[in-house]
C-alpha positions in Angstrom: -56.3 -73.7 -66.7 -53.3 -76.2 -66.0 -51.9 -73.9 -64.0 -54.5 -73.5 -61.7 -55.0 -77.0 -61.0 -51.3 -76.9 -60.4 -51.3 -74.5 -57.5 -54.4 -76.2 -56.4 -52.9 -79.5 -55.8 -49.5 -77.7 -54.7 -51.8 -76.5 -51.5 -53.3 -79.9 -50.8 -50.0 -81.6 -51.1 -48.4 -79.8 -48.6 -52.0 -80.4 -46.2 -51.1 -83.9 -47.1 -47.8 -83.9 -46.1 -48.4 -82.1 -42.9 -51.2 -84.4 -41.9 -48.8 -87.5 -42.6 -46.5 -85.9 -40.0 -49.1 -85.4 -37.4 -49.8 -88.8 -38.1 -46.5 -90.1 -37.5 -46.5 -87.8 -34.3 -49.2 -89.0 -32.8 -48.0 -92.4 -33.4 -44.7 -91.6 -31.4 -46.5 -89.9 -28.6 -48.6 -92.9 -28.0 -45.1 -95.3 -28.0 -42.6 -93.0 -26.2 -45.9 -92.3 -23.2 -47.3 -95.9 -23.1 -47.1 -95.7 -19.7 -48.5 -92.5 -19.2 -51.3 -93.7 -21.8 -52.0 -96.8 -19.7 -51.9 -95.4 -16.4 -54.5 -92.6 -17.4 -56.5 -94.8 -19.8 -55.6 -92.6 -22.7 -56.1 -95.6 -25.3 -59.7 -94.2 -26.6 -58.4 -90.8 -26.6 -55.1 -91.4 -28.4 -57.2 -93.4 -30.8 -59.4 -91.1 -31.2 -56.9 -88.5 -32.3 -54.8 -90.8 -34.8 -58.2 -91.6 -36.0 -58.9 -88.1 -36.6 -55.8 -87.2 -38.0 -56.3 -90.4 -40.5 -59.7 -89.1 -41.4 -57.9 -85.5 -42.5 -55.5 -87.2 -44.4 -57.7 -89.7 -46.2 -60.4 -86.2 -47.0 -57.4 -84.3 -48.2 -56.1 -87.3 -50.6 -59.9 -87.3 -52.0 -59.7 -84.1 -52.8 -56.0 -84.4 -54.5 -57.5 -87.1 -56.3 -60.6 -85.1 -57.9 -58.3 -82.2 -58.8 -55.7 -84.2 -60.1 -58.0 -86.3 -62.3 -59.9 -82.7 -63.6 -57.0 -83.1 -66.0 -57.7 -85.5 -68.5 -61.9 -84.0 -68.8 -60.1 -80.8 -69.4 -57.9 -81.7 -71.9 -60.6 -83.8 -73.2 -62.6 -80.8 -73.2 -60.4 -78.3 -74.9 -58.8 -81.3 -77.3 -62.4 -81.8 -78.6 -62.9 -77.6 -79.2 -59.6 -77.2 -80.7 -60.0 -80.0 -83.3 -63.6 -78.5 -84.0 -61.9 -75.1 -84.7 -59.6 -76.9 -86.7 -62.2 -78.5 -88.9 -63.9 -74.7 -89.0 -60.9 -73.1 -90.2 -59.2 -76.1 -92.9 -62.4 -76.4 -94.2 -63.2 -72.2 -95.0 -59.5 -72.6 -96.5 -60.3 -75.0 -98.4 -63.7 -74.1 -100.1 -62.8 -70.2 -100.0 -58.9 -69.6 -100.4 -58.2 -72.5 -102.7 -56.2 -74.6 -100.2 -55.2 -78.3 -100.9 -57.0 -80.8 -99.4 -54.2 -82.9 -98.7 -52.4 -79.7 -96.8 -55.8 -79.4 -94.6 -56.0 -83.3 -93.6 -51.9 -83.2 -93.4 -52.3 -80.5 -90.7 -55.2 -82.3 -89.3 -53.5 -85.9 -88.8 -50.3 -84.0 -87.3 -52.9 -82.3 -84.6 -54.6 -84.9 -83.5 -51.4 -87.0 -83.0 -50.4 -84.2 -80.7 -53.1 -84.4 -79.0 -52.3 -87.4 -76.8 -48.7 -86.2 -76.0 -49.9 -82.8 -74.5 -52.5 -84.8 -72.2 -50.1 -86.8 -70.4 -47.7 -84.1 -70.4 -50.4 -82.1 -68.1 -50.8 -85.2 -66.5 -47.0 -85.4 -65.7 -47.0 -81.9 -64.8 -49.4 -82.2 -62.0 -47.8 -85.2 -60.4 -44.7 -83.7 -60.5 -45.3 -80.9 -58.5 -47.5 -82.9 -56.4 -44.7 -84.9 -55.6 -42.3 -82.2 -55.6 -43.5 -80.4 -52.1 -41.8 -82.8 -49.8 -38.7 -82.2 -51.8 -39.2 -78.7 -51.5 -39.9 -78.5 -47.5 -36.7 -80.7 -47.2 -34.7 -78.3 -49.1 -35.5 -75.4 -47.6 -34.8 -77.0 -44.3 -31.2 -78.1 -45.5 -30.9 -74.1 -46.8 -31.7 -72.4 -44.0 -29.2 -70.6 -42.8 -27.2 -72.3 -39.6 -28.1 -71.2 -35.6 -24.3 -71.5 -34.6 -22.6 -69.3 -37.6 -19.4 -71.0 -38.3 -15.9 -69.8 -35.9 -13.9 -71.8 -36.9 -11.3 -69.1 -37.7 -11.1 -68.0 -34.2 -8.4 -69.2 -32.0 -8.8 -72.4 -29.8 -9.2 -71.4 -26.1 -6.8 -72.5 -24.0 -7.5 -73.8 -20.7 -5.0 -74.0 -18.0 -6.6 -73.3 -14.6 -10.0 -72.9 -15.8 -10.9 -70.2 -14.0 -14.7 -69.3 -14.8 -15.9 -65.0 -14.9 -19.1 -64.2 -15.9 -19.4 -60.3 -15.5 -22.4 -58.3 -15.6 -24.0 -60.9 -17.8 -27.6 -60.3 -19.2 -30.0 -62.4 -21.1 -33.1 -63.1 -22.0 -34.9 -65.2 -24.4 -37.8 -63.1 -25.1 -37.7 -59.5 -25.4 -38.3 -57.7 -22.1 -38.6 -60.8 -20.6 -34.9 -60.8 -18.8 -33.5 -64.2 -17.6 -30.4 -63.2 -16.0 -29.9 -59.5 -15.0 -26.5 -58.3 -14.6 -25.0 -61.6 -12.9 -21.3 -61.7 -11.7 -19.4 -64.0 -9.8 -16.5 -66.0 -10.3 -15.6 -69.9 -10.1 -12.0 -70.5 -9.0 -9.8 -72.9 -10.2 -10.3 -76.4 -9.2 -13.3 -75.8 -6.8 -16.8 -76.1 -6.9 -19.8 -73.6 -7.5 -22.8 -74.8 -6.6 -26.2 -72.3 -8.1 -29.0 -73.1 -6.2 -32.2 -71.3 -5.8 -36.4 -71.8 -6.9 -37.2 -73.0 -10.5 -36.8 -70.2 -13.5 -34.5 -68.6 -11.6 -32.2 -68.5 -14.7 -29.8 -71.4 -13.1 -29.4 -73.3 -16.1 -29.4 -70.7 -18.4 -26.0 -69.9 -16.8 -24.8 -73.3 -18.2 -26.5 -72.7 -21.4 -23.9 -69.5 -21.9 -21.0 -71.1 -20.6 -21.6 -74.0 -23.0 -22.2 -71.1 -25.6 -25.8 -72.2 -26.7 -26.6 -68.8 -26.4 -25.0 -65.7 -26.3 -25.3 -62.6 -23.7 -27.1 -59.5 -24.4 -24.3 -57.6 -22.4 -21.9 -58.6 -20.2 -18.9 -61.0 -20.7 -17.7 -64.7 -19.8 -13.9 -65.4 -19.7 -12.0 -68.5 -18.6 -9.0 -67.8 -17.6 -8.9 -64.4 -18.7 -9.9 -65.1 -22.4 -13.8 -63.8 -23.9 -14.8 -67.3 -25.0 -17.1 -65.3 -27.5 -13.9 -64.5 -29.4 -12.6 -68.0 -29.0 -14.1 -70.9 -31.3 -17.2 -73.5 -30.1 -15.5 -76.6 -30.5 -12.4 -75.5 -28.6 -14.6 -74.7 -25.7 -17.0 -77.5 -25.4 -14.0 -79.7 -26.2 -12.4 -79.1 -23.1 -15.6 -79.0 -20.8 -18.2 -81.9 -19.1 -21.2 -81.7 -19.1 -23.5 -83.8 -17.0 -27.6 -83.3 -16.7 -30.7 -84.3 -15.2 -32.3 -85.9 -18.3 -29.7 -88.0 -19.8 -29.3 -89.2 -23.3 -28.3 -91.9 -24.4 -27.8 -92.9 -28.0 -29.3 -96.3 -29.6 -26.0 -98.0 -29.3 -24.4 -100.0 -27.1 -23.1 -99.1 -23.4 -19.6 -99.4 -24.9 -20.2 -97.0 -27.7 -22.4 -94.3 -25.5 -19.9 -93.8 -23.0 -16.7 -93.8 -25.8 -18.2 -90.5 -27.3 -16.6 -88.5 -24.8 -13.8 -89.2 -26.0 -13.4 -90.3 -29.7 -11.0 -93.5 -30.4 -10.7 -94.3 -26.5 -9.4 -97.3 -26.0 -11.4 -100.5 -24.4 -9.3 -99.9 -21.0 -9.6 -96.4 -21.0 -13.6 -96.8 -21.0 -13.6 -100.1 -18.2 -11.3 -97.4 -15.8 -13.9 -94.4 -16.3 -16.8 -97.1 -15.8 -15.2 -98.3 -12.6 -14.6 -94.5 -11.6 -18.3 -94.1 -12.1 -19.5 -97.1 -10.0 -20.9 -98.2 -13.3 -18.3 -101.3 -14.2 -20.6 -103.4 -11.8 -23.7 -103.7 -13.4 -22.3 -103.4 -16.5 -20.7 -106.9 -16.3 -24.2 -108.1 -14.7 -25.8 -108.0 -17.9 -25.4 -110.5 -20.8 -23.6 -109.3 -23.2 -21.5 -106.6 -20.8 -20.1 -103.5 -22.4 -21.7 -104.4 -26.4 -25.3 -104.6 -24.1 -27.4 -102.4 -26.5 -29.4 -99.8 -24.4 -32.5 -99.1 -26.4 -33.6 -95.7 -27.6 -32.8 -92.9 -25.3 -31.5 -95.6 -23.0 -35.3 -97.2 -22.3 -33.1 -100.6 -21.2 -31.3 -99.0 -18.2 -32.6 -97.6 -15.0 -32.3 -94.1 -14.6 -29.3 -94.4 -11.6 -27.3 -96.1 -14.2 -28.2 -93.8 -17.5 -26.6 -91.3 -15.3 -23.4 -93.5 -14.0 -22.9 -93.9 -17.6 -22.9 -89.8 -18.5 -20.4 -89.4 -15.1 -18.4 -92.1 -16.9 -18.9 -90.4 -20.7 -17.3 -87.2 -19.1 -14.8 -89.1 -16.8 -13.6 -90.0 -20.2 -13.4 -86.7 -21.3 -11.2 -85.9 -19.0 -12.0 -82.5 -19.3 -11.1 -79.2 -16.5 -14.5 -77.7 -16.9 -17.2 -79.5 -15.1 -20.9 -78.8 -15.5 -23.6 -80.7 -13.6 -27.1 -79.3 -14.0 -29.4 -81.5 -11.8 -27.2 -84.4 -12.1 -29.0 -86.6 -9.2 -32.3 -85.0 -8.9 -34.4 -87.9 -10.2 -32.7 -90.8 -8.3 -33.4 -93.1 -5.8 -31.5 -92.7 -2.6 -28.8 -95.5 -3.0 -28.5 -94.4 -6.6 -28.2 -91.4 -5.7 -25.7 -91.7 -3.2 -23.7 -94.1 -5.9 -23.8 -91.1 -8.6 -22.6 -88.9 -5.7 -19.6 -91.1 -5.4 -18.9 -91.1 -9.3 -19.4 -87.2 -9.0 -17.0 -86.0 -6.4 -14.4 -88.4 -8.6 -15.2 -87.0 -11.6 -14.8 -83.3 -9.8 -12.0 -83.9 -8.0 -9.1 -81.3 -8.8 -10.9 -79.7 -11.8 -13.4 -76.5 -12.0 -16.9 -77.7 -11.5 -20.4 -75.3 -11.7 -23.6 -77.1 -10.2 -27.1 -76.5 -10.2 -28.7 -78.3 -7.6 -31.9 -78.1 -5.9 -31.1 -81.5 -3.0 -28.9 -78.7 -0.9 -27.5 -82.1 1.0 -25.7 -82.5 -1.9 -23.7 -79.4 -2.1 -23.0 -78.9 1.4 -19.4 -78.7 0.8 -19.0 -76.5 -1.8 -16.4 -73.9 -1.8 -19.2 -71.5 -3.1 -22.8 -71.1 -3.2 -24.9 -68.9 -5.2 -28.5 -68.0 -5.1 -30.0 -67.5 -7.9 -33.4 -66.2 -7.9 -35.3 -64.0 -10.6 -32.2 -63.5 -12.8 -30.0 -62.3 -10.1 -27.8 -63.7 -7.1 -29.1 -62.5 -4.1 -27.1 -64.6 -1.7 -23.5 -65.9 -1.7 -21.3 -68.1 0.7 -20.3 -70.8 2.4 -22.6 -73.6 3.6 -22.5 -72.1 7.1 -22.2 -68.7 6.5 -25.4 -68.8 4.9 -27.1 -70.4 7.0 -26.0 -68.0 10.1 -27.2 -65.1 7.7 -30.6 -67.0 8.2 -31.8 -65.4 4.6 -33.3 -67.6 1.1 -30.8 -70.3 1.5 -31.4 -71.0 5.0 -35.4 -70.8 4.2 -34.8 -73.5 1.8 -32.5 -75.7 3.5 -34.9 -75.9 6.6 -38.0 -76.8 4.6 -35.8 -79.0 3.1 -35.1 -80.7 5.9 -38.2 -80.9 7.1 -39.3 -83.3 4.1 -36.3 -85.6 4.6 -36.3 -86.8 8.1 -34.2 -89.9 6.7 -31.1 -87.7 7.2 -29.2 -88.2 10.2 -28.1 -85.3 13.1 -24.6 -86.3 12.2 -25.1 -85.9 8.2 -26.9 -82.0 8.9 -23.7 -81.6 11.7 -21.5 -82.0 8.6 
């Protein structure tokens, strides 16, 4: 009978602990979207749902409480039949088999002083596992099995012109829901390739697979002649930067964020990358200059200079792989034009792949690609594609038809 009220309260533990998380949840939604919340007038709603979810929590503890405290009843219960039985059976020994009186109240006294013992160890039984299912979910978290397996026995890549293949590369992340379908193309040494193309084309899934996030269902990817799928992770993304649309930022200081592309830089090597990144400026506007903390997920900075501070984090990195997925689609124009500046240093002389959807911006890449439903269906030049007058130049003329701020001589260019 324990037992049952064991697994009982193993069930609503584990309710319990879920409903704290949603809890917790809800609670960061409403903080990280205050805005959103405010501008929308959300408060009654988000309160409403935290209430809700409070309301769960607080039935489901009730419940915990009534099963957990069934315990002492029961033992109560069956302590009060076994001690009858007791008295049954030492008394017929006594009056019909000629047993001692003293061995039948010895017996008894040793019973009953076992009696209190067992209750609270039922009692200690349920709380344990009670307590025991947080425990449980972390560990099986920390025993699941890893999504990267470990290669570290396979031989560093080496990188010396960083020339880029991807050939006849598949994927998808659903099954018979293909991404990319069979894409090829190449990215030569020390130039730029710019993907361009609608949304879902599969643009930044390429990235994804260069950076080895995921792996192709056929194909292969070399650089500089070498399957990176037979060379190890950290090797690779070592020697590549990476640069995207939604930057992150770590709760530390500006100093700190952008020394972790490279580990152990030294304080000039981070002030050169900043002033290669049009970033040293503002930096020394604030306060406290490079120890300026900038709040979770960089909340204290302006989005034009969260991403002057990734360009400097993979200035630092110094690496001969560029990727840029996006890198200036959310900014302002002067910010945008300043990131622009910090981008075509950071590109300058090494291998760089770029999504980009502002085609201004990519005008004078050695190569562009067209991504659309998994496969490229255009490739060129900036003017060669527009001559061909196919997807590229349909989207660079609508394009230009929703930013008249750019001048003749700009589009001549």
């Amino acid at each position: 009978m324990v037992r049952k009220l064991v697994r009982r309260v193993k069930g609503l533990a584990l309710t319990q602990f879920t409903g704290n998380a949603q809890i917790l949840e809800t609670m960061q939604e409403s903080l990280q979207g205050i805005r959103t919340v405010k501008a929308f007038t959300l408060e009654q709603t988000m309160g409403e749902r935290i209430d809700a979810n409070i309301a769960a929590v607080q039935a489901n503890a009730d419940k915990m409480a009534k099963v957990s405290n069934r315990s002492g009843p029961l033992m109560e219960t069956l302590g009060g039949i076994a001690v009858a039985l007791s008295l049954m059976y030492g008394g017929y020994r006594v009056v019909a088999t000629g047993a001692t009186p003293g061995q039948f109240f010895s017996f008894l006294t040793a019973f009953l002083l076992a009696y209190e013992p067992a209750k609270r160890l039922a009692r200690l039984n349920i709380e344990l596992n009670s307590g025991l299912v947080g425990a449980r979910m972390l560990l099986e978290i920390i025993d699941s099995p890893p999504s990267e397996p470990d290669d570290s026995d396979k031989p560093a890549l080496a990188i010396s012109e960083a020339r880029v293949e991807l050939s006849d590369v598949s994927f998808s992340y659903r099954p018979n829901e293909p991404v990319l379908k069979h894409v090829s193309f190449v990215a030569e040494p020390g130039k730029m390739t710019a993907l361009v193309g609608p949304s879902g084309g599969g643009k930044s899934t390429v990235l994804a697979l260069l950076l080895r996030m995921y792996e192709p269902l056929s194909g292969a990817i070399t650089i500089d002649g070498q399957k990176i799928a037979e060379r190890s992770r950290h090797s690779l993304r070592q020697q590549t930067a990476y640069v995207g649309q939604d930057v992150y930022l770590f709760r530390d200081t500006v100093r700190a964020n952008i020394a972790f592309g490279k580990i152990g830089a030294s304080d000039d090597e981070i002030i050169a990358a900043a002033k290669a990144a049009h970033a040293h400026d503002f930096i020394m506007g604030f306060p406290l200059g490079y120890d300026t903390p900038v709040g979770e997920h960089g909340a204290q900075l302006s989005g034009g200079q969260r991403q002057r501070i990734a360009v400097a984090r993979a200035l630092l990195r110094d690496a001969p792989l560029v990727l840029l997925d996006e890198a200036t689609a959310a900014l302002d124009s002067e910010s945008e034009k300043l990131v622009q500046e910090a981008i075509e240093h950071l590109c300058k002389s090494r291998t760089t792949i770029v999504i980009a959807h502002r085609l201004h911006t990519i005008m004078h890449a050695d190569a562009i690609l067209v991504v659309e439903g998994g496969e490229i269906v255009e490739r060129g030049r900036h003017d060669d594609l527009l001559r061909q007058g196919g997807r590229y130049a349909s989207f660079f003329r609508l394009q230009q038809r929703h930013t008249p701020a750019l001048a003749p001589a700009d589009l001549a260019s």
